[in-house]
C-alpha positions as CSV (number, residue, x, y, z in Angstrom):
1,X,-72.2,-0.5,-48.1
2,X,-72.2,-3.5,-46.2
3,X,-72.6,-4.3,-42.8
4,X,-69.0,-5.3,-40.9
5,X,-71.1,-7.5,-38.7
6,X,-72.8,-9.9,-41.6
7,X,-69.4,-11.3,-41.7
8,X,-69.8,-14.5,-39.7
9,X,-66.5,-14.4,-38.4
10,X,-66.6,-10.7,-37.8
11,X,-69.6,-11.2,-35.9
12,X,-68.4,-14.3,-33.7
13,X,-65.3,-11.7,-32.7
14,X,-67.6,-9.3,-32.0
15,X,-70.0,-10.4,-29.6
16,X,-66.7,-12.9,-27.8
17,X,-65.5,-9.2,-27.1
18,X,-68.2,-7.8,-26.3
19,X,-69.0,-10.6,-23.8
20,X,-65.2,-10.4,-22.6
21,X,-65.5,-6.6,-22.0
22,X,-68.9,-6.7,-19.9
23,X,-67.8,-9.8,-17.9
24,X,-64.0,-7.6,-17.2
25,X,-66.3,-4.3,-16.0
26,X,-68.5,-6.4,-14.0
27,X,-65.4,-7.9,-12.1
28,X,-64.3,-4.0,-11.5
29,X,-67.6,-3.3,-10.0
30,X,-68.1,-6.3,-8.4
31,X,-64.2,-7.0,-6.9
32,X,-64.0,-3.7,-4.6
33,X,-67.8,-4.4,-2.9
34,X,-66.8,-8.7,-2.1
35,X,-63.1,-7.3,-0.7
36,X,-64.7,-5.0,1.5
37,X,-67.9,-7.7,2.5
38,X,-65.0,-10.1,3.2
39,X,-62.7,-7.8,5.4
40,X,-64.7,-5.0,6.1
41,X,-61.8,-2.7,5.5
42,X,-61.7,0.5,3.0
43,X,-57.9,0.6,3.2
44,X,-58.1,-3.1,1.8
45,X,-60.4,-2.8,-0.8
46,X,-58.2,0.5,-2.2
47,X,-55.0,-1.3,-1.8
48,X,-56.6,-4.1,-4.1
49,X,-57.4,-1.9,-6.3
50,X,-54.1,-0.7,-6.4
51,X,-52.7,-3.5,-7.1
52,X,-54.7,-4.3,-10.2
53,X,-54.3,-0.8,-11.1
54,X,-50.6,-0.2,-11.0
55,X,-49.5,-2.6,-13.3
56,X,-51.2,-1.2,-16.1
57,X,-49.8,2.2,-15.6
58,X,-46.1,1.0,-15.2
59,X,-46.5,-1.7,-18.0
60,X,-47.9,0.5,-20.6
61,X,-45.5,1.9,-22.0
62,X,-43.2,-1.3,-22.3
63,X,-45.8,-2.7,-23.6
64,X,-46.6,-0.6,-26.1
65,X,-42.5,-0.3,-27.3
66,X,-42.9,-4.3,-27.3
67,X,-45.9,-4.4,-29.3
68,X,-44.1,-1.8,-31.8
69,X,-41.0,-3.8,-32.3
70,X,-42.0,-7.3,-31.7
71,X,-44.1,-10.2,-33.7
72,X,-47.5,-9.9,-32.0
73,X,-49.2,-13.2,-32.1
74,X,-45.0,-14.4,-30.5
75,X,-45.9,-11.6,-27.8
76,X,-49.9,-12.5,-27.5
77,X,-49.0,-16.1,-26.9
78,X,-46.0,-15.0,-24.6
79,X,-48.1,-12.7,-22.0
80,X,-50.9,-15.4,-22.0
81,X,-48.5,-18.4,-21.0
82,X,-47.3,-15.7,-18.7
83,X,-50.8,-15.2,-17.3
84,X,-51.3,-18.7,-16.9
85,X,-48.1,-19.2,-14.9
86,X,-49.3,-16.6,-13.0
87,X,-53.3,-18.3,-12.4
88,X,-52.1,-21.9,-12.0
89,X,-50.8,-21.5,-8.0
90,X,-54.0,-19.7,-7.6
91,X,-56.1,-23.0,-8.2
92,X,-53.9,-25.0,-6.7
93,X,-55.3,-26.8,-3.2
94,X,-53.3,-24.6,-0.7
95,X,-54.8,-21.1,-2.3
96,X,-58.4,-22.6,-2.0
97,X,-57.4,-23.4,2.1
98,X,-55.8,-19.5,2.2
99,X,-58.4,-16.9,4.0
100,X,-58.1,-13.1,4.5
């Protein structure tokens, strides 16, 4: 039998996810620990995390009915343009100025 990961292609996709997934758990480690170094608050740090949290348990289960019914590269390239409208403000000049 041969080896899924001696396709080249395979392999690229492989290790792009496996850097994408240890990047995403270092975030989730490292997020709560800078929010409360930067306001020295626990409520703040849990309410952040909240907020990250929360929309993955409501939009689940939407998401999963969209992913069902729906073309899924139309709905991949959907949520990323989505997520992009949603970054953009965030590099904008006035987000850099904003503080705690």
């Amino acid at each position: 039998m041969r080896s899924p990961l001696r396709d080249k292609a395979f392999a690229r996709l492989w290790i792009a996810g496996l850097f994408a997934e240890t990047a995403e758990w270092m975030l989730q480690v490292a997020l709560p620990v800078f929010i409360y170094q930067a306001t020295g608050s626990a409520a703040s740090t849990a309410l952040t995390m909240i907020a990250g949290i929360l929309p993955i348990v409501v939009l689940s289960p939407v998401a999963g009915l969209a992913a069902d019914r729906y073309d899924r590269r139309l709905l991949l390239c959907a949520v990323c343009f989505a997520q992009a409208a949603v970054a953009i403000p965030c590099c904008s000049p006035a987000a850099r100025s904003c503080t705690w």
